[in-house]
C-alpha positions as CSV (number, residue, x, y, z in Angstrom):
1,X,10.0,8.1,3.3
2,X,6.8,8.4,2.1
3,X,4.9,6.2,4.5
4,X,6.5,8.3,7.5
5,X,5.3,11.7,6.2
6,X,2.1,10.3,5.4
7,X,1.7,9.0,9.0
8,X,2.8,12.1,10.4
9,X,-0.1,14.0,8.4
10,X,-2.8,11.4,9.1
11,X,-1.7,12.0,12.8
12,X,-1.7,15.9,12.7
13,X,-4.9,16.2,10.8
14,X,-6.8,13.8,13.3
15,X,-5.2,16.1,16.0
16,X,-6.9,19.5,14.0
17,X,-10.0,17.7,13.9
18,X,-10.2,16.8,17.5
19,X,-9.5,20.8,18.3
20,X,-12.7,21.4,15.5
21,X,-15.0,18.9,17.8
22,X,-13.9,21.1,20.9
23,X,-14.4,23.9,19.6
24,X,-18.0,22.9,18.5
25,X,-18.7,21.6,21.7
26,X,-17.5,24.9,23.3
27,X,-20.1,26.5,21.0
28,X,-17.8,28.1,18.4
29,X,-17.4,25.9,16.1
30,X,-14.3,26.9,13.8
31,X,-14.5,25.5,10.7
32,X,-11.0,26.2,8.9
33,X,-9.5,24.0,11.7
34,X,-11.9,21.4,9.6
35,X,-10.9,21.9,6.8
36,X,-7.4,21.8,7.7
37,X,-8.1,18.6,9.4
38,X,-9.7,16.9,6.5
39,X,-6.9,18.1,4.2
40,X,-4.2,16.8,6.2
41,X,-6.0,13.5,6.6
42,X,-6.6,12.9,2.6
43,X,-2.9,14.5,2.1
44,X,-1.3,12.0,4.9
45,X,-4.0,8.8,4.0
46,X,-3.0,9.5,-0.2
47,X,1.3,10.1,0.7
48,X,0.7,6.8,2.7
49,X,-0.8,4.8,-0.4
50,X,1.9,6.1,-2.5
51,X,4.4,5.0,-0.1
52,X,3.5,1.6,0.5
53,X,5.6,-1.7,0.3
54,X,5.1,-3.6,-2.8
55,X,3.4,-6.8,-2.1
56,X,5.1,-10.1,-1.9
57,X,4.8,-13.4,-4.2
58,X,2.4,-15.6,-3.1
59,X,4.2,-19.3,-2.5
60,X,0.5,-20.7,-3.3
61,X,1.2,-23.5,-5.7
62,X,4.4,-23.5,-5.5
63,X,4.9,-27.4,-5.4
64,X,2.8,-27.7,-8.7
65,X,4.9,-24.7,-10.0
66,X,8.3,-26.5,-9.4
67,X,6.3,-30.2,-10.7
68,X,5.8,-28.1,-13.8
69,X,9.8,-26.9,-14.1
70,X,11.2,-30.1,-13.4
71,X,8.8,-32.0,-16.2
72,X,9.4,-29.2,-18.4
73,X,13.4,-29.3,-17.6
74,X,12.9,-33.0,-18.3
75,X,11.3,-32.6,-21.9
76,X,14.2,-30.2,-22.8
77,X,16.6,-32.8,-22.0
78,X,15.2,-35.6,-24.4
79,X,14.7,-33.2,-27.1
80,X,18.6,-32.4,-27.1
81,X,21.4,-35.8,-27.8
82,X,24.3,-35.4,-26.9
83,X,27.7,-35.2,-28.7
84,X,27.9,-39.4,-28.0
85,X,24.6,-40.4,-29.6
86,X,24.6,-37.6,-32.5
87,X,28.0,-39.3,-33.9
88,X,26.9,-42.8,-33.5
């Protein structure tokens, strides 16, 4: 939900600063339609941050990672006997 709202004040403060660079071409430049453009651009860029996915595992190495498991799996199962061998 975050990432929506953030887009939609990223989009509305871009829009306030485009009616600021009108305005100072037209010769009046109106500066609280600046500021409010900047603000809704840092408010929208930082609820967008906040709101973003978390990112995924990287499957780099993964063959050496599963090498490692099975070897290590394998150790495991020559440090245990079983029932059989322990009685005999």
């Amino acid at each position: 939900m975050r990432w929506q709202l953030g887009q939609f004040f990223t989009f509305l403060g871009l829009l306030v600063l485009m009616v600021f660079l009108i305005t100072g071409w037209a010769g009046s430049p109106e500066y609280t339609y600046f500021c409010s453009g900047i603000s809704g651009l840092l408010l929208g860029l930082y609820l967008m941050w906040l709101g973003r996915n978390p990112p995924q595992p990287a499957d780099r190495f993964r063959l050496l990672r599963g090498m490692r498991k099975r070897r290590e799996e394998r150790r495991a199962g020559r440090g245990r006997r079983s029932e059989g061998e322990q009685k005999g």
